[in-house]
DSSP file (Angstrom, degrees, kcal/mol; ACC not computed):
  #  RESIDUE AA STRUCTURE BP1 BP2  ACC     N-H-->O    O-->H-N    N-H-->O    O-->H-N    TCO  KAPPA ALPHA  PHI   PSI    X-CA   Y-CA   Z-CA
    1    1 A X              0   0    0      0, 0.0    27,-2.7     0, 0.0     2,-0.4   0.000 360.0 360.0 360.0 157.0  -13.0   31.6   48.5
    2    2 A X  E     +a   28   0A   0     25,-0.3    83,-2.6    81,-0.1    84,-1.1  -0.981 360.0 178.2-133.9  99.3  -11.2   30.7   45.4
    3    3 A X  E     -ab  29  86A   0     25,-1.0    27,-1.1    -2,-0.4     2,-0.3  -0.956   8.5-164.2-134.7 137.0  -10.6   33.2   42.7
    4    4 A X  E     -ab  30  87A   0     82,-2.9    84,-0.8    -2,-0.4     2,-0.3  -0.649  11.9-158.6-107.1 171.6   -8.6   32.3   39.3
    5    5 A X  E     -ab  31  88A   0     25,-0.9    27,-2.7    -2,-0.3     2,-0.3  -1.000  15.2-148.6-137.4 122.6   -7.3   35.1   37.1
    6    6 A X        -     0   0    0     82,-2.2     5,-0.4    -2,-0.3     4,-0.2  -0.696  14.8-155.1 -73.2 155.8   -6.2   35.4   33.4
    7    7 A X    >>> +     0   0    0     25,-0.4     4,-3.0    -2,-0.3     3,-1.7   0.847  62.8  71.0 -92.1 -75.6   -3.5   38.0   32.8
    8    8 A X  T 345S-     0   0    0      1,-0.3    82,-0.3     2,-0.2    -1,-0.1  -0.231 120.6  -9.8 -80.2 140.3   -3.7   39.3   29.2
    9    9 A X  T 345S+     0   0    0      1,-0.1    -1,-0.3    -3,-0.1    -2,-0.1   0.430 137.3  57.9  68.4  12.8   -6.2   41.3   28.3
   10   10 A X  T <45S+     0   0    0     -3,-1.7    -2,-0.2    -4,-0.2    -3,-0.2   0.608 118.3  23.1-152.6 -58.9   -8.0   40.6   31.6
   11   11 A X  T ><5S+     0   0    0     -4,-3.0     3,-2.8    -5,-0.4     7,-0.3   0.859 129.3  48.8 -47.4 -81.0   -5.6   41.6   34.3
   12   12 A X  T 3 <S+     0   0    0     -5,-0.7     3,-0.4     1,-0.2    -4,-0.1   0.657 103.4  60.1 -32.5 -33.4   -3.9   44.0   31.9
   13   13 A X  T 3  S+     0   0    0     -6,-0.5    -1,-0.2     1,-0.3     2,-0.2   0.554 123.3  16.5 -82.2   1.8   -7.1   45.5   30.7
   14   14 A X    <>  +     0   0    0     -3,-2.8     4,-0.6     2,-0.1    -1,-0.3  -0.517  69.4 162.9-150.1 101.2   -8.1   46.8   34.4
   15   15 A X  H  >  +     0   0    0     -3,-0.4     4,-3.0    -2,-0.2     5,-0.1   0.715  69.4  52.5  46.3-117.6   -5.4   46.7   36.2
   16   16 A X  H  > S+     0   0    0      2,-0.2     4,-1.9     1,-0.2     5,-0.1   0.964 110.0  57.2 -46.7 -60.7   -6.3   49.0   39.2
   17   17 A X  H  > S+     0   0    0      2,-0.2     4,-4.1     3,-0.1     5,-0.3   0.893 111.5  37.6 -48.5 -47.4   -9.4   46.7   39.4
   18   18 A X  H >X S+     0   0    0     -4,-0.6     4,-1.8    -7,-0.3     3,-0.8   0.972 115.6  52.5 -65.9 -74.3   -7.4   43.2   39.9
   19   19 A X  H 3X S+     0   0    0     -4,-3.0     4,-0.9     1,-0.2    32,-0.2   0.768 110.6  46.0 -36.0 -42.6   -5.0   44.7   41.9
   20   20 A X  H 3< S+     0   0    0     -4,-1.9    -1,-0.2     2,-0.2    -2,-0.2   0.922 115.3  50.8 -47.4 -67.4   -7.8   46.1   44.2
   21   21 A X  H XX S+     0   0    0     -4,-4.1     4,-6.1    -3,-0.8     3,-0.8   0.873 109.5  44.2 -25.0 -68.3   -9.7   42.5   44.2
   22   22 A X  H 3< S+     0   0    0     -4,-1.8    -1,-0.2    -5,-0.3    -2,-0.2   0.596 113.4  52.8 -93.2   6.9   -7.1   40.3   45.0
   23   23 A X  T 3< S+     0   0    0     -4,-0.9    -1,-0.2    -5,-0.4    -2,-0.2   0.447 120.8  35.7-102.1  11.3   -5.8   42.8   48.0
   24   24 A X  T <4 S+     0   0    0     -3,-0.8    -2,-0.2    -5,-0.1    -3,-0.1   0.696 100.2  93.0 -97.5 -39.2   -9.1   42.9   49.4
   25   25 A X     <  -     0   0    0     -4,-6.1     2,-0.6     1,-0.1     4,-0.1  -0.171  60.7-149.7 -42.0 149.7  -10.3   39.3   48.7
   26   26 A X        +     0   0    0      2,-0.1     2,-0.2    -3,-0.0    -1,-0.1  -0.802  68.9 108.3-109.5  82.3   -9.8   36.8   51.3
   27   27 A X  S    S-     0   0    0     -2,-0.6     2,-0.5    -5,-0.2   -25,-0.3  -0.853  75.5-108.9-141.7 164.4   -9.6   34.7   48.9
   28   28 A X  E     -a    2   0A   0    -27,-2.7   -25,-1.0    -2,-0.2     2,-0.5  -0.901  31.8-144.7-107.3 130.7   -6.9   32.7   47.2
   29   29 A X  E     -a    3   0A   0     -2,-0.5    24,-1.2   -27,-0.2    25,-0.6  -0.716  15.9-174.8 -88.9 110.0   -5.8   33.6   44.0
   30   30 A X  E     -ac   4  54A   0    -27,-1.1   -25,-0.9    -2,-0.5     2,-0.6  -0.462  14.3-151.4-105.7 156.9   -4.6   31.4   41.1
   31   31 A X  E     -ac   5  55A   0     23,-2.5    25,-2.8   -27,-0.2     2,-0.7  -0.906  14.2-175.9-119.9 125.4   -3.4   32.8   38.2
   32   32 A X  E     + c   0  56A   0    -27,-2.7     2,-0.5    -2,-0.6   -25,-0.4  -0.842  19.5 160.2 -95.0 108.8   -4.0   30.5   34.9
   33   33 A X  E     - c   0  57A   0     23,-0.7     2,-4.7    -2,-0.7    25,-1.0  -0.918  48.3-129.7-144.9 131.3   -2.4   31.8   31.7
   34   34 A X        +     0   0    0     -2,-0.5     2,-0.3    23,-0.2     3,-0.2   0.200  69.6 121.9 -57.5  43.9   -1.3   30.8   28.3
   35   35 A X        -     0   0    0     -2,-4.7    23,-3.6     1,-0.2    24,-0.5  -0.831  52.3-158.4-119.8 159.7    1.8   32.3   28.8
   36   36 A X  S    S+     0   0    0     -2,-0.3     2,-0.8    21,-0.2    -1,-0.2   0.700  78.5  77.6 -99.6 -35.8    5.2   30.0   28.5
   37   37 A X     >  -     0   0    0     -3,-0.2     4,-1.8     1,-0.1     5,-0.2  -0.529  56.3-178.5 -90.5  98.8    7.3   32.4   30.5
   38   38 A X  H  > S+     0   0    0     -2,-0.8     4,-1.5     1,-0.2     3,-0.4   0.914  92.6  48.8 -62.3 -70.1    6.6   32.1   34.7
   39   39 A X  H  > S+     0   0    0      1,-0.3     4,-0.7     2,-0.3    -1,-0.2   0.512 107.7  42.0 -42.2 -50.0    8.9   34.6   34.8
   40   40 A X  H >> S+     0   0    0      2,-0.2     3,-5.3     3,-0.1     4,-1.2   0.999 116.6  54.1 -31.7 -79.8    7.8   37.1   32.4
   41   41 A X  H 3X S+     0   0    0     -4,-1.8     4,-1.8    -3,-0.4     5,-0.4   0.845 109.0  55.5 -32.1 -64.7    4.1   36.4   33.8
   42   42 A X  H 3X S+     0   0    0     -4,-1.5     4,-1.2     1,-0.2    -1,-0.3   0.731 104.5  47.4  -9.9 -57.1    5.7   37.2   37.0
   43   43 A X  H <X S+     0   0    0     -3,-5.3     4,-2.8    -4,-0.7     5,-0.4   0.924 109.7  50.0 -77.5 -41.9    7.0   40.3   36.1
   44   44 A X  H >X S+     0   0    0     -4,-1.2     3,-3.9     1,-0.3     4,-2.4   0.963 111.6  51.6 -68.6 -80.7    3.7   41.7   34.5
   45   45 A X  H 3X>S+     0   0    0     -4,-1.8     5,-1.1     1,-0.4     4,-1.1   0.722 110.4  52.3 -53.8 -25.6    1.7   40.7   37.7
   46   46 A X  H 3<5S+     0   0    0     -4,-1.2    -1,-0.4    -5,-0.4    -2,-0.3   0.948 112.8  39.2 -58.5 -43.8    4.4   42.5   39.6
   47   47 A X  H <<5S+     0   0    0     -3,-3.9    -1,-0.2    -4,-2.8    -2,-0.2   0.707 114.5  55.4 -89.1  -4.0    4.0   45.6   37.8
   48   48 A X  H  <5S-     0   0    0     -4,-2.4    -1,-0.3    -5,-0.4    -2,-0.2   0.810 103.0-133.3 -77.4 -32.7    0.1   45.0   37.7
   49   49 A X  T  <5 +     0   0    0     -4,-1.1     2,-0.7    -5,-0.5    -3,-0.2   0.788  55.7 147.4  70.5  84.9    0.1   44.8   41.9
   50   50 A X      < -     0   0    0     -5,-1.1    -1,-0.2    -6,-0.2     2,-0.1  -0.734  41.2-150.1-135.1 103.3   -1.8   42.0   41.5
   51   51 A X        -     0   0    0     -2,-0.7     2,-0.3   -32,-0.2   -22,-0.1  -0.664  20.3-168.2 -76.7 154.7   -0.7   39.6   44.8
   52   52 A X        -     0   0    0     -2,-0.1   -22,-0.1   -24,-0.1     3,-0.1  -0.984  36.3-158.9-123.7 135.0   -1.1   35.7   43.9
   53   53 A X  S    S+     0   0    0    -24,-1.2     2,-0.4     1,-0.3   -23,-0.1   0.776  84.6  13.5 -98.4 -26.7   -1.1   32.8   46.0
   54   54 A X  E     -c   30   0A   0    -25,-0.6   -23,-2.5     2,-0.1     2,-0.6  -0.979  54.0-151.1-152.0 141.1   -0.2   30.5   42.4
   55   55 A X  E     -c   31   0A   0     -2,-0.4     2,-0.4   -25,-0.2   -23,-0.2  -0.945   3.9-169.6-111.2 103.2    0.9   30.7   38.6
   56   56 A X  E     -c   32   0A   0    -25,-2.8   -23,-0.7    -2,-0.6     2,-0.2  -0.947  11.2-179.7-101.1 137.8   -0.2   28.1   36.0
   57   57 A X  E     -c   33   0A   0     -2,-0.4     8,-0.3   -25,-0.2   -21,-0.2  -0.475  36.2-122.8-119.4 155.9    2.0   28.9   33.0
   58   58 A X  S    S+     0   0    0    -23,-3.6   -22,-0.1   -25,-1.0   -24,-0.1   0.674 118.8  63.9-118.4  29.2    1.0   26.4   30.3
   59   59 A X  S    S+     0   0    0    -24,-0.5    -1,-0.2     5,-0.1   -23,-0.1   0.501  73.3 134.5 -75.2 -16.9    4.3   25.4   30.2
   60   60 A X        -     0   0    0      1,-0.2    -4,-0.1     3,-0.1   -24,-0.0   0.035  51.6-146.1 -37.6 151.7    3.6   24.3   34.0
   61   61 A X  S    S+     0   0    0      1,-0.2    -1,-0.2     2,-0.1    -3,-0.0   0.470 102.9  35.6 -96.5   4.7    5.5   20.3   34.1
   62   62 A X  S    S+     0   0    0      0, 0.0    -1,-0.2     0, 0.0    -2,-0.1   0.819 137.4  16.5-115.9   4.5    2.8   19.5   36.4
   63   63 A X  S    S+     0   0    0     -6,-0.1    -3,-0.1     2,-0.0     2,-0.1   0.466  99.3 129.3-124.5 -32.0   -0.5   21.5   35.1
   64   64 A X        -     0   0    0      1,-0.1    -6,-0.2    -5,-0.1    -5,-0.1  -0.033  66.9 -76.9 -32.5  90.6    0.9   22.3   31.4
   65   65 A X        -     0   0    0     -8,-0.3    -1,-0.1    -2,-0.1     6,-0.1   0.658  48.3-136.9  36.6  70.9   -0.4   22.0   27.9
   66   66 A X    >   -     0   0    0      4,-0.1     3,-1.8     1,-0.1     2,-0.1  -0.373  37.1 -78.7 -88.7-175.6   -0.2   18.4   26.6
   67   67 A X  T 3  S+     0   0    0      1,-0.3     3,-0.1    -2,-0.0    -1,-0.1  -0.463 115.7   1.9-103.1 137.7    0.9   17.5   23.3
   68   68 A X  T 3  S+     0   0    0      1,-0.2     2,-0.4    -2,-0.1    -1,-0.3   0.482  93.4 121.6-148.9  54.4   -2.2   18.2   20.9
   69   69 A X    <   -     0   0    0     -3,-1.8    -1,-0.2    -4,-0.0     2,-0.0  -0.971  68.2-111.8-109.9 141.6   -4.7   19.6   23.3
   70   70 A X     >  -     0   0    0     -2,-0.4     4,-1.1    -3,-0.1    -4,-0.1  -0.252  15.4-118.5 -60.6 162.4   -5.8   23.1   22.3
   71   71 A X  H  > S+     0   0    0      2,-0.2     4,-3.8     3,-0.1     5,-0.4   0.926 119.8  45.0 -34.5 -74.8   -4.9   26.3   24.4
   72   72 A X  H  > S+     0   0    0      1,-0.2     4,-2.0     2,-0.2    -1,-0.1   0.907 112.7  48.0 -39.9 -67.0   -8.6   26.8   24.9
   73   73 A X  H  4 S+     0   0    0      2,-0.2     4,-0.4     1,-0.1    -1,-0.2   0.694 112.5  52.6 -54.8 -33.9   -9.4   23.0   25.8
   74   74 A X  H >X S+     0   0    0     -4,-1.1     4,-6.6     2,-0.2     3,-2.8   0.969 109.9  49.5 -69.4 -73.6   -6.0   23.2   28.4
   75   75 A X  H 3X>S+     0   0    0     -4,-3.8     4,-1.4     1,-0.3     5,-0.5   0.957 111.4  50.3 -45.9 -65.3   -7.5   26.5   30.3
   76   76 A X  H 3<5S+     0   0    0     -4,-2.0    -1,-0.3    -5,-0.4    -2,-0.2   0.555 112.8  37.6 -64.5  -6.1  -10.5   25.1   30.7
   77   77 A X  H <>5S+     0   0    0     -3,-2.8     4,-2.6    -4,-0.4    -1,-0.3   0.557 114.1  56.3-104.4 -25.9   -9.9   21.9   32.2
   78   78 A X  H  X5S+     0   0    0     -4,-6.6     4,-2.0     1,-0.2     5,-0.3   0.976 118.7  36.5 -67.8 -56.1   -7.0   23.4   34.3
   79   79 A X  H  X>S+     0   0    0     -4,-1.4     4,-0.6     1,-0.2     5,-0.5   0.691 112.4  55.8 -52.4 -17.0   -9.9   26.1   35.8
   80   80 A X  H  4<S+     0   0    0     -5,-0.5     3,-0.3     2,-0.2    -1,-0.2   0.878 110.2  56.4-100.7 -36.7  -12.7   23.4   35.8
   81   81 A X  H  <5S+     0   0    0     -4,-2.6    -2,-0.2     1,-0.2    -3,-0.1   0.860 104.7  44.7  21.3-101.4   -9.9   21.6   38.1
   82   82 A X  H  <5S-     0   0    0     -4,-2.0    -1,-0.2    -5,-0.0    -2,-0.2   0.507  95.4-146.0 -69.0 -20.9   -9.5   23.8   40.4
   83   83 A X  T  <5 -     0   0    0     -4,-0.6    -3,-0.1    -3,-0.3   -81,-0.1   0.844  21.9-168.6  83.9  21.0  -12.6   24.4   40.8
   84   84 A X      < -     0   0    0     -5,-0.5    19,-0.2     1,-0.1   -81,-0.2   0.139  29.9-133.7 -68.7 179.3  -12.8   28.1   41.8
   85   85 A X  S    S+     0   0    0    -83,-2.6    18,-0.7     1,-0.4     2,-0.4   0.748  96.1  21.0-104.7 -33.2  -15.7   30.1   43.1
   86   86 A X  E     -bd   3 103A   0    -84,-1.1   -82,-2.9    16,-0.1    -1,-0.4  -0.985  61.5-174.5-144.0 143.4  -14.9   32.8   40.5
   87   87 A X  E     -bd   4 104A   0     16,-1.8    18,-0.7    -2,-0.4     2,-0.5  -0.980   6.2-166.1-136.3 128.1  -13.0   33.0   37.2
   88   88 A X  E     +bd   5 105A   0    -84,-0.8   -82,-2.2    -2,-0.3     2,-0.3  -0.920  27.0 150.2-132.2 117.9  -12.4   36.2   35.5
   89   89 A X        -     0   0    0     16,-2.2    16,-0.2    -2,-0.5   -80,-0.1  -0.982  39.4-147.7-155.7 154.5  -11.1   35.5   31.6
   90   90 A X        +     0   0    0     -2,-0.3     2,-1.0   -82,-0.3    19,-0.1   0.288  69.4  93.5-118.5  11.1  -11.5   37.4   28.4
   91   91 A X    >>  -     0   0    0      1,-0.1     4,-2.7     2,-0.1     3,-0.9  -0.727  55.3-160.3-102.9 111.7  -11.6   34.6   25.7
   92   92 A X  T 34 S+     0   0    0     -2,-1.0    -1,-0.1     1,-0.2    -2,-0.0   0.359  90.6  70.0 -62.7   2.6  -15.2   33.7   25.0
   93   93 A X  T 3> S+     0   0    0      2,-0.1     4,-0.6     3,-0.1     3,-0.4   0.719 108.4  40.1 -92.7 -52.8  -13.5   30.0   23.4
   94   94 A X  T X4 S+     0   0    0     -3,-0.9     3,-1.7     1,-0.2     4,-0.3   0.934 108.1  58.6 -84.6 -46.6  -12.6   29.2   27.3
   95   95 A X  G >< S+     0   0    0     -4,-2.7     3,-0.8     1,-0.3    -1,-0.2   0.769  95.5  62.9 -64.4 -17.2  -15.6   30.4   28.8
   96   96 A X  G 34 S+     0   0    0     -3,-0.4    -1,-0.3     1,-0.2    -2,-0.2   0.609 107.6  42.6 -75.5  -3.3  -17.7   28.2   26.9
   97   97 A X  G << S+     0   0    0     -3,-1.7     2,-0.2    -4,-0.6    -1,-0.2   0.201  83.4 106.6-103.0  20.6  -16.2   25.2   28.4
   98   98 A X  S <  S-     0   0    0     -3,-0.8     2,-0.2    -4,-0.3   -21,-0.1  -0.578  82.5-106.7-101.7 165.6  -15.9   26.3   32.1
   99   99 A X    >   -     0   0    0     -2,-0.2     3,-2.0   -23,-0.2     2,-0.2  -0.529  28.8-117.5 -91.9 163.5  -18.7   24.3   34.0
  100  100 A X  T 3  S+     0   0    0      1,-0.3    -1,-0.1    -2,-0.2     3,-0.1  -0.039 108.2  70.6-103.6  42.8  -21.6   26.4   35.0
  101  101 A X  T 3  S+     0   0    0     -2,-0.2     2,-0.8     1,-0.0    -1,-0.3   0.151  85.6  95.3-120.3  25.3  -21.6   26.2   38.8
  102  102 A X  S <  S-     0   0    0     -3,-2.0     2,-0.3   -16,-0.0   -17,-0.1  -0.799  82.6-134.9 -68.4  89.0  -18.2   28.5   38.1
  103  103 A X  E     -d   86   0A   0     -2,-0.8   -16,-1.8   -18,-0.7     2,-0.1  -0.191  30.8-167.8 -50.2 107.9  -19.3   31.9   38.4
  104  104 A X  E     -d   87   0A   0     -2,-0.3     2,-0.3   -18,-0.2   -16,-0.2  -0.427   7.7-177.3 -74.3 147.0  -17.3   33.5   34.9
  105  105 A X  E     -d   88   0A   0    -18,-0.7   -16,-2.2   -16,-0.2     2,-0.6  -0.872  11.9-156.3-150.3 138.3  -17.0   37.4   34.4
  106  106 A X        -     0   0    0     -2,-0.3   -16,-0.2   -18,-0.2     2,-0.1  -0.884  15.6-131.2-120.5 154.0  -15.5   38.4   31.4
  107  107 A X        -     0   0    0     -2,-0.6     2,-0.4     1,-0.0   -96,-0.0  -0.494  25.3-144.6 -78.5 169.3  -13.7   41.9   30.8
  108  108 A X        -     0   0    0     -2,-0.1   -18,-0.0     4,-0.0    -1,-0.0  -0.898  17.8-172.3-139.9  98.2  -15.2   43.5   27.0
  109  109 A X     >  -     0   0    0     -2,-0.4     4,-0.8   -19,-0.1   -99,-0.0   0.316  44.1 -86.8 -78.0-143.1  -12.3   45.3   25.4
  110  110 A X  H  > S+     0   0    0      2,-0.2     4,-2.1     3,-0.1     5,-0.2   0.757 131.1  55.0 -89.2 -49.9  -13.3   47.5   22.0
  111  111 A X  H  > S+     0   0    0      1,-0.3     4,-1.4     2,-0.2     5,-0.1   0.984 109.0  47.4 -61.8 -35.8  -12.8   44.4   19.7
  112  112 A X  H  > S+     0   0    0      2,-0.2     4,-2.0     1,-0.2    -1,-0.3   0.777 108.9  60.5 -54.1 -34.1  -15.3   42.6   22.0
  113  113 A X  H  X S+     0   0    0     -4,-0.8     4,-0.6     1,-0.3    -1,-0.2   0.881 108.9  35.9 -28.2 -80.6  -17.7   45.6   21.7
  114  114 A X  H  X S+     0   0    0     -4,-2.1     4,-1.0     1,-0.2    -1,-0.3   0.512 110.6  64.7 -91.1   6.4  -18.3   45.8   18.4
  115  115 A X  H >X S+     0   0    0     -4,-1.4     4,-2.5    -3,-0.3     3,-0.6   0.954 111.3  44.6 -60.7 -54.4  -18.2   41.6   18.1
  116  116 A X  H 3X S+     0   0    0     -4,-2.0     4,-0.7     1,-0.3    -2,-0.2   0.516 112.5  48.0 -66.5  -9.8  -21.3   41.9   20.3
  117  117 A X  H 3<>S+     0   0    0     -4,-0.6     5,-2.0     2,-0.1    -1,-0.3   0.691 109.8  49.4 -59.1 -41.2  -22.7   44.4   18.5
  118  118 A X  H X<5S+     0   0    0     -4,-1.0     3,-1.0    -3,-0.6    -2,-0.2   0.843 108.8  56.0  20.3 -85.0  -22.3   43.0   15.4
  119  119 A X  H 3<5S+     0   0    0     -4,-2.5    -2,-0.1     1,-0.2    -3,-0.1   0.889 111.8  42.9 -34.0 -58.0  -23.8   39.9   16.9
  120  120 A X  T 3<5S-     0   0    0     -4,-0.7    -1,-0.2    -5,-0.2    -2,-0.2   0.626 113.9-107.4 -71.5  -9.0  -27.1   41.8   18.1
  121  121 A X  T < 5       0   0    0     -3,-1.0    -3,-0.2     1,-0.0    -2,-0.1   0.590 360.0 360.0  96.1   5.9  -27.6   43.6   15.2
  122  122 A X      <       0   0    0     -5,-2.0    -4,-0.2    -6,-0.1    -3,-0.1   0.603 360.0 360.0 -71.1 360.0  -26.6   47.0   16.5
C-alpha cells in the first residue's frame, strides 16, 4: 500500500490521527507538500510523529515546481505520478485534478465548514 500525505492543514489539522496512520500502516508513505523548505517540512513532521518513507518539497530538483505551472497543477500531477492507493489533502483545487481510481479524503477545517454550507444552502 501506498499512502501520500499533505502537511498543512492536513497533517497539522489532526495530528494524533496521521501520526497513528502512518505507524500502523504497512504502507509507504510519501509526503507531497508545497512547502520550499525540506527542512522546515522535516521539522513539523518530526514534531507531528508522523514517520515517512519520502518528502516532495516543491522545490524538489527532481519532482519540483516548474517554471509557470501552478501550485495546484504541480501537486496533482506529482500525486497522480505516484500513483498512491490513498491521498489525504485539504485543498479542494488539487483534489479536483487527482485521477479517480485514487481514493482522496480530505480533512474540513471551520473555513471549509461553512464553504460547504454556504454551498448547500444551510
Amino acid at each position: 500500500m501506498h499512502i501520500c500525505l499533505d502537511i498543512d492543514d492536513t497533517i497539522t489539522y489532526a495530528p494524533e490521527l496521521f501520526s497513528l496512520l502512518a505507524a500502523l500502516a504497512d504502507a509507504t508513505i510519501t509526503v507531497v507538500t508545497f512547502r520550499t523548505d525540506a527542512d522546515g517540512a522535516r521539522a513539523t513532521l518530526a514534531e507531528s510523529g508522523v514517520r515517512f518513507d519520502r518528502l516532495i518539497t516543491s522545490s524538489d530538483p527532481d519532482c519540483g515546481k516548474r517554471h509557470g505551472q501552478g501550485l495546484a497543477q504541480w501537486k496533482a500531477a506529482v500525486v497522480n505520478h505516484l500513483q498512491p492507493d490513498w491521498f489525504f489533502e485539504d485543498m479542494p483545487e488539487v483534489v479536483a485534478l487527482i485521477h479517480p481510481t485514487i481514493k482522496v479524503f480530505m480533512p474540513v477545517d471551520e473555513l471549509m465548514r461553512s464553504w460547504v454550507g454556504k454551498a448547500a444552502g444551510a
